[in-house]
C-alpha positions as CSV (number, residue, x, y, z in Angstrom):
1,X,-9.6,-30.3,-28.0
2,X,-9.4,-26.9,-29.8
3,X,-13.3,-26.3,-29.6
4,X,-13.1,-27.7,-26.0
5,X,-10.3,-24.7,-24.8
6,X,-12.3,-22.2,-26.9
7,X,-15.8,-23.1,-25.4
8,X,-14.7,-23.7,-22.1
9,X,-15.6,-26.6,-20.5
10,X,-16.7,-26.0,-16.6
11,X,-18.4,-29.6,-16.2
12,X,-15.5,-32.3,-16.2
13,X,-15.6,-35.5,-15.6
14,X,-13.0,-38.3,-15.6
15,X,-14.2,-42.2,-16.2
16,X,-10.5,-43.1,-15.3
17,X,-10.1,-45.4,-12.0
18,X,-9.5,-43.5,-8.9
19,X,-5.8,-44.1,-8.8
20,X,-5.5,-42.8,-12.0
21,X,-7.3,-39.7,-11.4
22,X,-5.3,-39.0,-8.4
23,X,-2.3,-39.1,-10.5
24,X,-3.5,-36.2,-12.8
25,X,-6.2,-34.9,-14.2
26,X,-7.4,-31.6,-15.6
27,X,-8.1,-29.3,-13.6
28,X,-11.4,-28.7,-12.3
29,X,-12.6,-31.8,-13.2
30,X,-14.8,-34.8,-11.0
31,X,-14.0,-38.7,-10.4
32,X,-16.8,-41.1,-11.8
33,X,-15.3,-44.1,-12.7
34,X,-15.9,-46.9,-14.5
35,X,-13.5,-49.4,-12.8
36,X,-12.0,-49.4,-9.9
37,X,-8.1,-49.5,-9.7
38,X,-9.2,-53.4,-8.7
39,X,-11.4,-54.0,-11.9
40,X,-9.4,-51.8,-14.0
41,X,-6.5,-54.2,-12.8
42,X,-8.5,-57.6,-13.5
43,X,-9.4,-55.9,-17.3
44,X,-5.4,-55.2,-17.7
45,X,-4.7,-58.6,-16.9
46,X,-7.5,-60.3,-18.5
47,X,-6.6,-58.5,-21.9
48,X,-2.8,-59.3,-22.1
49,X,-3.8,-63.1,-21.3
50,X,-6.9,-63.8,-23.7
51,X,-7.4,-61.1,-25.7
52,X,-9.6,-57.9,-26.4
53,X,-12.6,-59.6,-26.8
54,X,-12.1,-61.7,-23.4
55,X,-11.4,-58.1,-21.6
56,X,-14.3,-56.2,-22.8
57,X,-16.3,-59.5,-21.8
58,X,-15.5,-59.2,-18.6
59,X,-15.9,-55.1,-18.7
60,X,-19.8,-55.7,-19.4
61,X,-20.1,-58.2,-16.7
62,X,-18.0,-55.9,-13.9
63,X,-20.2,-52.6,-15.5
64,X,-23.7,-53.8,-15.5
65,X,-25.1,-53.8,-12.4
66,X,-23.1,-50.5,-11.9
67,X,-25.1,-48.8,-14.7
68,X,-27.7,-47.1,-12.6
69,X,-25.7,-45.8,-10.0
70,X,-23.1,-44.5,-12.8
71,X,-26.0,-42.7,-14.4
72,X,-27.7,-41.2,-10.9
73,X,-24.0,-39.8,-10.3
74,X,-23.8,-38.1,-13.9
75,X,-27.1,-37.2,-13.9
76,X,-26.7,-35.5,-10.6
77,X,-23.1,-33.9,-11.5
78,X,-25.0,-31.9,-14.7
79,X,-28.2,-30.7,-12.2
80,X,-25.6,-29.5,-9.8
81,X,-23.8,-27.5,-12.6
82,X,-25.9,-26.6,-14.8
83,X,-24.1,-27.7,-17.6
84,X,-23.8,-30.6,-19.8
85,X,-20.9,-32.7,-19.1
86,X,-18.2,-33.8,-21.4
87,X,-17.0,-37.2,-20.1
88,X,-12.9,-38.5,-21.1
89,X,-10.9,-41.3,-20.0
90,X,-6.9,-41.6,-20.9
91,X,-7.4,-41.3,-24.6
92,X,-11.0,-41.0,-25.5
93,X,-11.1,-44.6,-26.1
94,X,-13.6,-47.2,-24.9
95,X,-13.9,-46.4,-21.5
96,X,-15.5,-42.6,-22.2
97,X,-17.3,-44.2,-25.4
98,X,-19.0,-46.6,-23.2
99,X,-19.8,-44.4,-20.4
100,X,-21.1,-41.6,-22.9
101,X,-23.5,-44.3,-24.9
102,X,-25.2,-45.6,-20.9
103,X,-25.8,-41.4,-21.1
104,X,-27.6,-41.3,-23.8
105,X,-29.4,-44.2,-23.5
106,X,-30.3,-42.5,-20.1
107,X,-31.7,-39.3,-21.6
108,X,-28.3,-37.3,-20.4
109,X,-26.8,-34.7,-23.2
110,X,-23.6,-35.1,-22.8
111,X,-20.4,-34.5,-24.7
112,X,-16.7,-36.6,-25.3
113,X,-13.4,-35.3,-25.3
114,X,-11.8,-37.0,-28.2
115,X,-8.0,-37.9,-27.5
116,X,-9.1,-37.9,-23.9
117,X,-6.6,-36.8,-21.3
118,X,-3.6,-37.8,-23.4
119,X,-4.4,-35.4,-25.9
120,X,-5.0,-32.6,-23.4
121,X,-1.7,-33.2,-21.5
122,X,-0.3,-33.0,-25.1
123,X,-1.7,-29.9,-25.7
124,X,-0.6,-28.3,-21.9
125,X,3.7,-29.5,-23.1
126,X,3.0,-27.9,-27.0
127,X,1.8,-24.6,-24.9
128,X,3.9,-24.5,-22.1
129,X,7.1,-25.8,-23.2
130,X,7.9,-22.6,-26.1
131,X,5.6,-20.3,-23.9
132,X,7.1,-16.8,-23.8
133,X,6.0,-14.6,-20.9
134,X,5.8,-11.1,-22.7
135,X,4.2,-9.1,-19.7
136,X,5.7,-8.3,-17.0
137,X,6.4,-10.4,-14.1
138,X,6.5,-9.1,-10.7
139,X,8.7,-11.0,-7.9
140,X,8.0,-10.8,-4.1
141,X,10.7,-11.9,-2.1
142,X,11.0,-12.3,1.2
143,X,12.3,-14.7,4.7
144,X,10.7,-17.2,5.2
145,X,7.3,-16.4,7.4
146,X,6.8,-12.6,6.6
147,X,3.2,-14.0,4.8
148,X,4.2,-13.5,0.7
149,X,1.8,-16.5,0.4
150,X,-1.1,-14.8,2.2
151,X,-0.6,-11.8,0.6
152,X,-0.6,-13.8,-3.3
153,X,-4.1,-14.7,-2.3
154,X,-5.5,-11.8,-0.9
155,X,-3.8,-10.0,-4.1
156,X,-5.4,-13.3,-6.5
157,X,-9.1,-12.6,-4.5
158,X,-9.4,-9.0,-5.6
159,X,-8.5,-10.1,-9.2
160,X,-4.8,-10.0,-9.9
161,X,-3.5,-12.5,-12.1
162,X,-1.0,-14.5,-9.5
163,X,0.5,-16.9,-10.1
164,X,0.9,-19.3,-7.0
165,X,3.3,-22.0,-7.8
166,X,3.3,-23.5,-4.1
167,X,-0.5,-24.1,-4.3
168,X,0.0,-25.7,-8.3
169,X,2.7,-27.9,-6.7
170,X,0.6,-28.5,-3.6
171,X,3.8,-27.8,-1.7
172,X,5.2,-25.2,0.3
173,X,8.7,-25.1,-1.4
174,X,10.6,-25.8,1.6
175,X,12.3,-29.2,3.5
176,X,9.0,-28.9,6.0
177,X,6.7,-27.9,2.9
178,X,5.0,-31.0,2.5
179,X,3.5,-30.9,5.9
180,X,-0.4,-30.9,6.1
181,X,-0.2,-30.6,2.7
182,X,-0.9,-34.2,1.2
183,X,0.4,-36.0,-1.4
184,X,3.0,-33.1,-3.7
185,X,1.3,-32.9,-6.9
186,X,3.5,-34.6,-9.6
187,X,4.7,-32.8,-12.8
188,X,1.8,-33.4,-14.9
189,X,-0.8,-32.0,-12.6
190,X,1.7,-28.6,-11.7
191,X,1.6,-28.1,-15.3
192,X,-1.7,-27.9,-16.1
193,X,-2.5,-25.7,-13.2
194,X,-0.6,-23.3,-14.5
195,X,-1.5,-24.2,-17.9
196,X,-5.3,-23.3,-16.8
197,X,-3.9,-20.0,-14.6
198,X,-2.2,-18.8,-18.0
199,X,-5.1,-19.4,-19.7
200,X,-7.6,-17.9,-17.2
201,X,-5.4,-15.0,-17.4
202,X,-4.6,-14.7,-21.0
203,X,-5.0,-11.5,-21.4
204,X,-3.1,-10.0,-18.3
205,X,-0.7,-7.0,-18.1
206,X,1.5,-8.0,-15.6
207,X,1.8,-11.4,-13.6
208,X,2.6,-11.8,-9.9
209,X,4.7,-14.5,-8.0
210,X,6.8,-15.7,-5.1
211,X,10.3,-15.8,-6.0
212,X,10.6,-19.6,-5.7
213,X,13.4,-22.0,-6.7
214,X,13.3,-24.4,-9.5
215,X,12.1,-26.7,-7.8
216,X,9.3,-26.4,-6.2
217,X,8.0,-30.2,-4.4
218,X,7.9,-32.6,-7.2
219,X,7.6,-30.1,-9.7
220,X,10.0,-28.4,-11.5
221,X,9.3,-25.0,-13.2
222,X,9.3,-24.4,-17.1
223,X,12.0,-22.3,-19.0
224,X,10.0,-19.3,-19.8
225,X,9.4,-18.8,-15.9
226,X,13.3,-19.0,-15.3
227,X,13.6,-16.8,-17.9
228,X,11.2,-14.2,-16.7
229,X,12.3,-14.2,-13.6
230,X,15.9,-12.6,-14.7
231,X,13.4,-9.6,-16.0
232,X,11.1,-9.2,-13.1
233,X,10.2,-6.5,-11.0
234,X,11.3,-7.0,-7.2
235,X,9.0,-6.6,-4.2
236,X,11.0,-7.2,-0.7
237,X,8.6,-8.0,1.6
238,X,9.4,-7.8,5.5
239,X,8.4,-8.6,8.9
240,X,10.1,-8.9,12.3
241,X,11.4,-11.8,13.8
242,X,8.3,-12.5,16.7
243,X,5.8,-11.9,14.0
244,X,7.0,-14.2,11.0
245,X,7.7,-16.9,14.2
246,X,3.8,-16.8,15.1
247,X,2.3,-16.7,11.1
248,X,4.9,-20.1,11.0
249,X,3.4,-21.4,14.2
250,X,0.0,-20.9,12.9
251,X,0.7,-22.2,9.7
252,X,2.4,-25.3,10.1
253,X,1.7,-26.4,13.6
254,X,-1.5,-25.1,15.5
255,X,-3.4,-26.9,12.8
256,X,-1.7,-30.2,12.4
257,X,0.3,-30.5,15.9
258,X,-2.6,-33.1,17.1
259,X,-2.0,-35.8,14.7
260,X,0.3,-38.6,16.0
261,X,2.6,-38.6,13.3
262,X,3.4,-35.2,13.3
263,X,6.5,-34.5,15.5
264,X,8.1,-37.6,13.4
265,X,7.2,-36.0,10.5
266,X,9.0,-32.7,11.3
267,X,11.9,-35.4,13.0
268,X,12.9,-36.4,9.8
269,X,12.7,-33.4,7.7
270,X,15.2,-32.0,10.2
271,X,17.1,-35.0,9.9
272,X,17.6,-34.1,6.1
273,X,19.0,-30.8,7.2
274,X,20.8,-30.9,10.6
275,X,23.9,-31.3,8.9
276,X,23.7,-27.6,7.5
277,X,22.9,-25.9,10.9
278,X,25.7,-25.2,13.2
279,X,26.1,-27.9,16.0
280,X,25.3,-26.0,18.8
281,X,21.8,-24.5,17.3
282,X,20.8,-28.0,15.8
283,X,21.3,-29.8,18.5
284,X,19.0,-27.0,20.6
285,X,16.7,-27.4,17.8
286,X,16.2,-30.9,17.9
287,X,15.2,-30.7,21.8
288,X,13.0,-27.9,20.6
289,X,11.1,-30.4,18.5
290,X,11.2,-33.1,21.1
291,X,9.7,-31.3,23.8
292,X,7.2,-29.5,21.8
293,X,8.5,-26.1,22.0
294,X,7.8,-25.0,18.2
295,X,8.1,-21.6,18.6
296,X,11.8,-22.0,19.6
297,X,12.3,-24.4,17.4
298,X,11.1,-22.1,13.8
299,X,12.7,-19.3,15.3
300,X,16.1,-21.3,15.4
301,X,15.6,-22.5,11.7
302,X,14.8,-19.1,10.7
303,X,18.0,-17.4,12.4
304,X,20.4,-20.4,11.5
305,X,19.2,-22.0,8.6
306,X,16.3,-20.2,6.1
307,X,17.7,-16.7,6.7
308,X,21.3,-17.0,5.3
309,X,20.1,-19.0,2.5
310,X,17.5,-16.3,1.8
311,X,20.0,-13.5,1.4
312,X,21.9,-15.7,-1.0
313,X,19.4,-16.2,-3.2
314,X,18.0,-12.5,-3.2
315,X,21.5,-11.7,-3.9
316,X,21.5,-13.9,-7.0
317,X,19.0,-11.0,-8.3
318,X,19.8,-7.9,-10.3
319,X,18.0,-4.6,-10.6
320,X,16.0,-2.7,-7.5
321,X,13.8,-3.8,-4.6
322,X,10.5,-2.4,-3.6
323,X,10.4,-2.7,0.3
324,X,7.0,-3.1,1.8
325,X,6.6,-3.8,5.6
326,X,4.1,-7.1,6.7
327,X,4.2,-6.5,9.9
328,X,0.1,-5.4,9.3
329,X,-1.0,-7.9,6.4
330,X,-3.9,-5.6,5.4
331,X,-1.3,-2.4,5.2
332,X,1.1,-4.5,3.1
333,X,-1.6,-5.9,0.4
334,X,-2.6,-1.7,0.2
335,X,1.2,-0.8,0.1
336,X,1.7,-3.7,-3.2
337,X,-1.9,-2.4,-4.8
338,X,0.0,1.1,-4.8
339,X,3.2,-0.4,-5.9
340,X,1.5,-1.8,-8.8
341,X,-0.5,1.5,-10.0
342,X,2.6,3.6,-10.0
343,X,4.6,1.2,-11.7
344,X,2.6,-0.4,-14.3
345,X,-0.3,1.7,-14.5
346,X,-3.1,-1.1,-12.7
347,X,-6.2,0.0,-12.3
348,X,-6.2,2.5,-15.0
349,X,-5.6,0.3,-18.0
């Protein structure tokens, strides 16, 4: 695992059964299983009835005519790359072993990741769980809709060290966060993301980040985070009402609006908040979303419900504020780049 971290390892790929692998995985890496979630199933069952030696029986006979097209898929994986795979399963046990003897039987260099994904998740909790943050972390706040998230990537894509917790959680952080996003990723998987960002990043001056709350989706940030975050440096961003209405609109409903599901989808994550939101405005929210009208619908969450809780939070913070204005995303990124060579020297360290 050590000589893994230290070498890098850019050419993944997990033998686990899909359902496992899209429970968590590390980072970066590629399905090719050796079971389905079907045969892996048969194999469980088959070895708690008659034995190891029954179960690996019947591995070799669900495997075999598999072989080639296992092969043509790893094969193709290291041409694509350019590098030689290193193969793992749950705990570098029979399933990697097997897969990474048909290699090189095949001709395909290829390495194993001993302790398999066990061993790296154990390795992500040792690192993250007495991780201290020692740089400084910058904080940009902001109501919900003035584009802090757009800005975080535009910031990431000229080489910032961000880190974007609502993209490692694969949610958006809020009651309507989950739309058009998928499955939320689950515990394991946010931690490694930001394991990986952490380490990508290892040698950063300063970190930046949305100033989220604890939770974020399924995932639940680590102390040091927390902790940093009582230390940060505080960027308010801003943007008027119409504008952060429209970036909403275009964010969570021109792209999605068209599936069938959708309006019961935003239905019932109202439903798990009308209670919070003054009578008169929910119910004139609720017709909002049943006719269709979005635009008055965000722009009565934002007034009567994400706005007020904003300013409680950002009240929960100590020390100054840095405003900078999103009305023009291209101005603001400029304005934060600025902000951050005054402050904390970037650009000439």
């Amino acid at each position: 695992m050590e000589e893994m971290l230290h070498q890098g390892y850019g050419n993944l790929i997990d033998v686990r059964s899909p359902g496992e692998f899209a429970r968590d995985t590390i980072p970066g890496a590629v399905n090719i299983p050796l079971f389905s979630d079907a045969e892996r199933a048969q194999v469980g069952i088959m070895y708690k009835q008659q034995g190891q030696q029954a179960a690996q029986w019947l591995g070799m006979q669900i495997v075999s005519p598999k072989i080639e097209s296992l092969m043509k898929a790893i094969r193709q994986r290291a041409e694509e790359t350019g590098e030689e795979p290193t193969i793992f399963c749950w705990r570098g046990g029979m399933r990697s072993r097997a897969m990474a003897t048909f290699a090189t039987f095949s001709g395909i260099p290829v390495r194993r990741l001993i302790g398999g994904y066990r061993a790296y998740r154990q390795h992500v909790v040792k690192t993250i769980v007495p991780y201290e943050l020692k740089v400084p972390l910058v904080l940009l706040h902001g109501m919900t809709g003035v584009g802090k998230t757009e800005l975080l990537r535009r910031l990431e894509a000229r080489g910032l060290p961000v880190l974007d917790l609502e993209r490692m959680a694969g949610h958006r952080g809020s009651v309507f966060g989950h739309i058009g996003k998928g499955r939320p990723a689950n515990q394991k998987m946010f931690d490694a993301r930001l394991f990986e960002t952490l380490r990508r990043f290892r040698t950063a001056p300063f970190f930046l980040m949305e100033a989220e709350s604890k939770r974020i989706g399924n995932a639940v940030l680590p102390a040091f985070l927390m902790d940093a975050k009582e230390r940060a440096l505080h960027v308010d961003v801003t943007a008027p009402l119409d504008v952060r209405v429209e970036r909403l609109y275009q964010e969570y409903v021109l792209p999605f609006a068209w599936r069938p599901d959708y309006q019961d989808s935003v239905m019932a994550a109202y439903a798990g908040i009308a209670r919070r939101i003054p009578t008169a405005q929910s119910h004139l929210l609720r017709e909002a979303i049943q006719s269709g009208d979005y635009r008055t619908a965000i722009a009565t969450l934002l007034v009567y419900y994400y706005d007020p809780r904003y300013q409680n939070k950002r009240n929960a913070y100590v020390g100054s504020f840095t405003e900078v204005d999103a009305t023009d995303l291209n101005q603001a990124e400029e304005r934060i780049v600025r902000y951050l060579e005054e402050t904390l020297g970037w650009g000439t360290l």
